[in-house]
LOLUMTI-217074 format. One record per residue (C-alpha): z, x, y. Coordinates in nm, 4 decimals. Example, Ala and Ser with C-alpha at 12.3 -4.5 7.8 and 13.67 -1.06 7.14 Angstrom:
REM LOLUMTI-217074
> 0.7800	1.2300	-0.4500
> 0.7140	1.3670	-0.1060
END
This chain:
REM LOLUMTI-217074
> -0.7169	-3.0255	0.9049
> -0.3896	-3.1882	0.8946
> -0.0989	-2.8960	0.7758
> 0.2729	-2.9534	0.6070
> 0.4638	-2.6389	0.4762
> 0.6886	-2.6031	0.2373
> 1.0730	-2.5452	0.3289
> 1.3284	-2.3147	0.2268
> 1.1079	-2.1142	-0.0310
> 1.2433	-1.8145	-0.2331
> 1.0222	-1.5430	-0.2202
> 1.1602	-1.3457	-0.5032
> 0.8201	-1.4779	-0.7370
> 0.6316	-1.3092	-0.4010
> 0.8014	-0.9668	-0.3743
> 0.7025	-0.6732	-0.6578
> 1.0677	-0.5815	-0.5165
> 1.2019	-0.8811	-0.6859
> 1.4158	-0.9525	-0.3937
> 1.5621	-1.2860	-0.3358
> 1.5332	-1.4266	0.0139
> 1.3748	-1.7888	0.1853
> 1.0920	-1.8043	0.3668
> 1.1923	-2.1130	0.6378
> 0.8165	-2.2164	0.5725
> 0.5689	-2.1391	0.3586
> 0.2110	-2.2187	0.2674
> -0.0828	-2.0440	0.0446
> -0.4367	-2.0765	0.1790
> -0.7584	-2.0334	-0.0264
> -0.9877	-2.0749	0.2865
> -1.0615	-1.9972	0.6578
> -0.9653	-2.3657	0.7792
> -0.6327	-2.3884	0.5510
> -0.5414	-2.0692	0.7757
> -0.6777	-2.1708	1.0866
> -0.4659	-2.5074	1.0591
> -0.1383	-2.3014	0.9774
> -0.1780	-2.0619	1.2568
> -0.1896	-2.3444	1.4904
> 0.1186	-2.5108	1.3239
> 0.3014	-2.1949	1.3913
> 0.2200	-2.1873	1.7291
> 0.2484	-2.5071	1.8524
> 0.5885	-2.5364	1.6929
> 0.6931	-2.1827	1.8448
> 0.7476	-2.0498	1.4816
> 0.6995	-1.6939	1.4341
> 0.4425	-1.6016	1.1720
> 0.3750	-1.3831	0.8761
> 0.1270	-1.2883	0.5988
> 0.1926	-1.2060	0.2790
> -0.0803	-1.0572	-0.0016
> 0.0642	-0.9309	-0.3286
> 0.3911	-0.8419	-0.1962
> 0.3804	-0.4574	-0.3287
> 0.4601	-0.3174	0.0381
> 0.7544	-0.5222	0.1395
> 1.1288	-0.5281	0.1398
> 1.2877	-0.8483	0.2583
> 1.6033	-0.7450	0.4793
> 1.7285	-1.1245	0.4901
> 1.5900	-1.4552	0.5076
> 1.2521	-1.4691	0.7035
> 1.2376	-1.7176	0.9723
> 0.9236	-1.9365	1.0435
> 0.6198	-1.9584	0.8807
> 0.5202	-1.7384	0.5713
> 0.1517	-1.7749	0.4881
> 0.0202	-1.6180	0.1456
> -0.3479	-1.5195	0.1638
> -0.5186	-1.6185	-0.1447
> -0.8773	-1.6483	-0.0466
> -1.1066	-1.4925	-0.3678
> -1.4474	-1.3578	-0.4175
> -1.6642	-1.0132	-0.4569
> -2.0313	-0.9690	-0.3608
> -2.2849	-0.7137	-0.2822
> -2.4261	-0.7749	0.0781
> -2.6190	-0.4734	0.1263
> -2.8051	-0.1809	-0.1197
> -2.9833	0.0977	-0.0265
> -3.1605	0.3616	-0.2828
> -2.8262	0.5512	-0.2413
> -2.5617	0.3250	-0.2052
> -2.4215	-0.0430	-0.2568
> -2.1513	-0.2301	0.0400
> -1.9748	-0.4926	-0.1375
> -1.7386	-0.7426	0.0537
> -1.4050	-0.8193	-0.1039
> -1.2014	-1.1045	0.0320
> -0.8443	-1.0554	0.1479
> -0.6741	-1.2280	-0.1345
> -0.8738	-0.9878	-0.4155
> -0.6585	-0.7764	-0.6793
> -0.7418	-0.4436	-0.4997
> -0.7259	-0.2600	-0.8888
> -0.9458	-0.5801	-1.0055
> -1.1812	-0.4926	-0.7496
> -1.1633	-0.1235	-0.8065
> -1.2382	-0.1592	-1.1932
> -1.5656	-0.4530	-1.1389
> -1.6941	-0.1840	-0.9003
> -1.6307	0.0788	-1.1299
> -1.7971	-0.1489	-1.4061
> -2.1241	-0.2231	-1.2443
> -2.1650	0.1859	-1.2017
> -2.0871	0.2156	-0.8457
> -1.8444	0.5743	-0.7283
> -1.5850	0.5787	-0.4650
> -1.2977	0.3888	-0.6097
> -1.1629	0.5595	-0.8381
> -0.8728	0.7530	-0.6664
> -0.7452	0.4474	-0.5689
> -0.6978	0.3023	-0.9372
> -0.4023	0.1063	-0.9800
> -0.2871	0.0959	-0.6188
> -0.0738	-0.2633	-0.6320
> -0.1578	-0.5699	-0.3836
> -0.5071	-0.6673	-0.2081
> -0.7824	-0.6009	-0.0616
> -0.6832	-0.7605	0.2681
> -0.3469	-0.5560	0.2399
> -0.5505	-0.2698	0.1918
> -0.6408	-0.1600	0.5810
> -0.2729	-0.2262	0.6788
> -0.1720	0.1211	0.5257
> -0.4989	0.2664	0.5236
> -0.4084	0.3112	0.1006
> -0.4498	0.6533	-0.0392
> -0.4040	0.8696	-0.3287
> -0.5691	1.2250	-0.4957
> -0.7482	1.3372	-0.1707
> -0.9156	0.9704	-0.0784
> -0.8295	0.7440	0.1383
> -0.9682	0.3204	0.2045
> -1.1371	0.5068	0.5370
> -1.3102	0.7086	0.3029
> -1.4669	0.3919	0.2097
> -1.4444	0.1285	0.4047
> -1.7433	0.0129	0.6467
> -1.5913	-0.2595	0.8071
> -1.3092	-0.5667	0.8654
> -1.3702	-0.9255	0.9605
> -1.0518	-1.0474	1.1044
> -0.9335	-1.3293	1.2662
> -0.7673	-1.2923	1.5897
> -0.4903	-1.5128	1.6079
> -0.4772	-1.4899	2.0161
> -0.8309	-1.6925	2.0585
> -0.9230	-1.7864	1.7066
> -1.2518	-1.5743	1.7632
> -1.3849	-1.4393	1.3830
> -1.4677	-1.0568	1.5061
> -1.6006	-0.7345	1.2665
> -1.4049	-0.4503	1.3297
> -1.5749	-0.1035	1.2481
> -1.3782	0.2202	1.0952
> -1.3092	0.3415	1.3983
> -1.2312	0.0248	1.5984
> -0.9212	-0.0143	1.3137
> -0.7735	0.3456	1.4076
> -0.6684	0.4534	1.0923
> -0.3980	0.7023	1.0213
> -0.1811	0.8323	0.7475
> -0.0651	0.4682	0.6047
> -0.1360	0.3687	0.9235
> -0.3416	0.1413	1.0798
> -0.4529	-0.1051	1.3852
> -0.3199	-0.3736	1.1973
> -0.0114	-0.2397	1.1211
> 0.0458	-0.1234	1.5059
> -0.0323	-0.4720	1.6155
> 0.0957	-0.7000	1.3533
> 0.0481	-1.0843	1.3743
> -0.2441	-1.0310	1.6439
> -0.5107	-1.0026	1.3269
> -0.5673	-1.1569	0.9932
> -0.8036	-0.9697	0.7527
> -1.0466	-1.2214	0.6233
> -1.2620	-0.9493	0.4025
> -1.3365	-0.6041	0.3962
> -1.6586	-0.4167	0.3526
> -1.6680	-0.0969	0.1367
> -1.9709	0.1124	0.1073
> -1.9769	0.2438	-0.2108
> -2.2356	0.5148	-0.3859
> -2.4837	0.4836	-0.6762
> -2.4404	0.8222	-0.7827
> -2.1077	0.9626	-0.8021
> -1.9509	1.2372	-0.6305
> -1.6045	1.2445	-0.7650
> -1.2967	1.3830	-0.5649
> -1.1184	1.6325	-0.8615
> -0.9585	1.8536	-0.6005
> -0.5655	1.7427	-0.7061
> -0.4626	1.9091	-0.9774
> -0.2919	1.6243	-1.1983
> -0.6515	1.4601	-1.2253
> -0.8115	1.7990	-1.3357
> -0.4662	1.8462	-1.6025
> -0.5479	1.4634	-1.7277
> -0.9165	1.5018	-1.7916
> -0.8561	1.8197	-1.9651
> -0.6009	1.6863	-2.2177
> -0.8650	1.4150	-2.2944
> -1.1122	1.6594	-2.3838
> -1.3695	1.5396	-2.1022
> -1.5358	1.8469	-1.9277
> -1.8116	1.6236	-1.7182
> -1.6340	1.2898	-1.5978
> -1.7757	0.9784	-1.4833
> -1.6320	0.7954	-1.1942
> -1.4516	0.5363	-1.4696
> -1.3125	0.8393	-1.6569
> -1.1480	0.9665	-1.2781
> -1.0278	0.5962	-1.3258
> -0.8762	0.6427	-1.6042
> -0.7367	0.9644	-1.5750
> -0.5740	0.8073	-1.2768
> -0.4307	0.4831	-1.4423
> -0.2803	0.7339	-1.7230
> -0.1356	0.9487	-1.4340
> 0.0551	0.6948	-1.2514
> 0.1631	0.4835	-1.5470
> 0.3182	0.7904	-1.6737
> 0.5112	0.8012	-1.2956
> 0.5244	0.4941	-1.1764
> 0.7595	0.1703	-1.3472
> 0.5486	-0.1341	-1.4027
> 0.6865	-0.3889	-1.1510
> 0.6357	-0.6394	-1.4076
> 0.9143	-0.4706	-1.6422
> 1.1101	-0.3117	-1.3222
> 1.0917	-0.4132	-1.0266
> 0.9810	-0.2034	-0.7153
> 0.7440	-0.1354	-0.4171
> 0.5529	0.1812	-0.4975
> 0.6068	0.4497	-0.3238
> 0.9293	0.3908	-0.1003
> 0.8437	0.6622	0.1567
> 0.5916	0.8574	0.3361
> 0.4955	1.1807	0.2616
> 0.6288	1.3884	0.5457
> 0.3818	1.5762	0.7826
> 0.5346	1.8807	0.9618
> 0.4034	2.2042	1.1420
> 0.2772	2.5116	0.9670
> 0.5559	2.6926	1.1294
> 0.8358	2.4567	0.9522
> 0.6476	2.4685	0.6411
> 0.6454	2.8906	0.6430
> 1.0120	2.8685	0.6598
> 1.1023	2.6108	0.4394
> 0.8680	2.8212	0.2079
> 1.0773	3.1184	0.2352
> 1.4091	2.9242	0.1015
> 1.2214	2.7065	-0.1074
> 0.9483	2.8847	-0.2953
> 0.8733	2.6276	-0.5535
> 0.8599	2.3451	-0.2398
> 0.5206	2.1723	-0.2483
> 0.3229	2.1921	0.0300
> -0.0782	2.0139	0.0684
> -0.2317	2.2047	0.3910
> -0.3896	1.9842	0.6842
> -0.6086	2.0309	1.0044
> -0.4879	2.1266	1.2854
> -0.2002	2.3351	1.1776
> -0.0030	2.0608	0.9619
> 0.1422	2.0509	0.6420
> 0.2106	1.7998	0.4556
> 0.5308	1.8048	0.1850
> 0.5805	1.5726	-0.0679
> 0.8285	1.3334	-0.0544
> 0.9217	1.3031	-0.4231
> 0.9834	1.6654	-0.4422
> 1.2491	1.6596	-0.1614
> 1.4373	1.3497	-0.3092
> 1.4330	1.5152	-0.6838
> 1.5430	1.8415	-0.5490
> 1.8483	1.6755	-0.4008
> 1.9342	1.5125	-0.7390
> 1.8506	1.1482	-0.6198
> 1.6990	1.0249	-0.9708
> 1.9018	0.7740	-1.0780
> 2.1461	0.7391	-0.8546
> 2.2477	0.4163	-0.7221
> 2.3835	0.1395	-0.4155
> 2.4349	-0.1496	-0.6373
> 2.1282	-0.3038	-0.7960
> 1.9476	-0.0665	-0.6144
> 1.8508	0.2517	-0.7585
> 1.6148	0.5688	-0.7500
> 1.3669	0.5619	-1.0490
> 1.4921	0.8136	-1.3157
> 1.1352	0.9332	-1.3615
> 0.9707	0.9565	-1.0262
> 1.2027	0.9939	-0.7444
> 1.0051	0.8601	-0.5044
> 0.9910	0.4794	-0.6051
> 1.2986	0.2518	-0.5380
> 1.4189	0.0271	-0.7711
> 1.5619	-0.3219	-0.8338
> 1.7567	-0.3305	-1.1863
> 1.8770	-0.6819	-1.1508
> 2.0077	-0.8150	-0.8041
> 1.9365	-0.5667	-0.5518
> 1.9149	-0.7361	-0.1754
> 1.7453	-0.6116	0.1099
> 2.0603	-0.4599	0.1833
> 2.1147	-0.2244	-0.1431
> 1.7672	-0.1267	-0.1070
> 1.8323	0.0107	0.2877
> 2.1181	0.1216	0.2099
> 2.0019	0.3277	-0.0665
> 1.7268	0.4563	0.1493
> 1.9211	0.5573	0.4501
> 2.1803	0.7675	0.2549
> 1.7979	0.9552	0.0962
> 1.6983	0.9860	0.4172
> 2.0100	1.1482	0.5820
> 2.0338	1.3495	0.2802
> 1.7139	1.5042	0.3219
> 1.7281	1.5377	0.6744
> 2.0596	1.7588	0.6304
> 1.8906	1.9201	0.3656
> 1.5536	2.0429	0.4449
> 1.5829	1.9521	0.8302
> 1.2596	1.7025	0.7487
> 1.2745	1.3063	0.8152
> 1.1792	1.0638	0.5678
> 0.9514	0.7370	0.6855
> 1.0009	0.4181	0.4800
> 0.6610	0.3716	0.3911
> 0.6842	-0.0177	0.3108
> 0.7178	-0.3354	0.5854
> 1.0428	-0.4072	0.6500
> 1.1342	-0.8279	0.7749
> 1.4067	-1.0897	0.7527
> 1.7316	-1.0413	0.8949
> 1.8494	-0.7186	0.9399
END
């Protein structure tokens, strides 16, 4: 399949950060042999390579040398039932909320935490999404990828993608794989995750006392649409950073000084804090580098009000991050993909 990019392509349509930067080359696919022919291009013309799914996990530093390939191969269908559950593969270019809602729709449970999570399905395993107590490995059966080094199609299992906190295989080693599909296994009859408090709180102002998996969904759209800015009215990448992960020890102490800090308990002796709470505490919301600003409403999403770069954005998040650090004596992980010039 013969292959000609595009050149000098903004990306600003291609970034939920609304940043302004060119791609040097640039191509969409909608199937395996589009891709195929675009990964050789890169390489036999020594051009670097990267992919790009809904854009919701990404701040562009700077102009983005060689080839940028936008994965927008589509489809849902069930490939597997059982009396007790249903595995459904997604391609990589899916709406992940789409997807979440259809499953939701046809009366299949696991979803729902992960309502209104922005990007796509591919995107999905990068960062290993999460949110209210479940995380995609929670889910997730398997990967087909395509391995860039040989062109080989391989399935990759749960374990074989060595998933972390927003971490992830494929985020360790990125632009060896490219996630064709995903397989979810999904169940018939729901057993809904209600441990986090602000999906009990939203279920109980609507009056519902025994929930369905779609009402969890809801509960959860109404719950970060009451946080989170619409990146179609501001524009921004989610969550900007990681909730931080520190020992028990730490924790006990910052406890002590902070009484009111919040603080999730892991396994082996971890704690994890939560990000927005640090950044609020240190009277973050709203402030400003440029263009760039912390959300007045939830501290822990960036912002673009206009004509933020790369730059403003970094520059905003460093100053957070040595804040904090002085603070609370805790360190603050950027929890989107950073590329282009820095």
């Amino acid at each position: 399949m013969s292959f000609q990019p595009q050149e000098q392509v903004d990306l600003r349509p291609f970034n939920t950060l609304g940043i302004s930067a060119h791609a040097r080359y640039f191509t969409c696919v909608r199937i395996q042999p589009q891709l195929q022919a675009a990964l050789r291009w890169a390489m036999e013309n020594d051009q670097p390579w990267l992919l790009l799914g809904g854009g919701s996990n990404l701040v562009l530093a700077g102009d983005v040398p060689g080839l940028v390939i936008r994965l927008e191969m589509s489809g849902k269908r069930v490939v597997h039932e059982d009396d007790e559950h249903v595995w459904v593969r997604a391609q990589a270019g899916e709406n992940w909320h789409e997807l979440v809602r259809w499953t939701l729709e046809q009366g299949w449970s696991g979803l729902e935490n992960l309502s209104l999570i922005p990007g796509t399905a591919g995107a999905a395993p990068v960062q290993n999404i999460g949110a209210y107590g479940v995380e995609l490995k929670d889910v997730l059966e398997q990967v087909l990828v395509l391995d860039a080094l040989d062109f080989g199609l391989k399935q990759l299992s749960v374990d074989d993608c060595q998933f972390g906190y927003r971490d992830s295989l494929f985020k360790r080693e990125a632009g060896r794989r490219v996630i064709l599909s995903v397989d979810l296994r999904l169940r018939k009859q729901a057993c809904l995750q209600l441990e986090y408090g602000p999906i009990a709180t939203e279920l109980e102002r609507r009056g519902i006392q025994e929930p369905t998996a779609l009402d969890v969904s809801d509960a959860v759209i109404a719950i970060r649409q009451s946080k989170l800015p619409d990146p179609a009215e501001l524009a921004n990448a989610g969550s900007f950073f990681k909730n931080p992960v520190i020992s028990a020890e730490q924790a006990a102490e910052l406890k002590q000084q902070f009484p009111d800090m919040v603080q999730y308990p892991l396994a082996a002796g971890q704690v994890k804090l939560a990000a927005g709470w640090l950044i609020e505490q240190a009277g973050w919301k709203g402030r400003a580098v440029a263009d760039a600003a912390v959300h007045e409403r939830q501290a822990l999403v960036l912002v673009n009000k206009g004509a933020a770069t790369g730059a403003h954005v970094l520059a905003l998040a460093a100053q957070i991050q040595a804040d904090i650090a002085q603070r609370f004596g805790v360190r603050l992980d950027i929890e989107p993909v950073i590329v282009g010039a820095q």
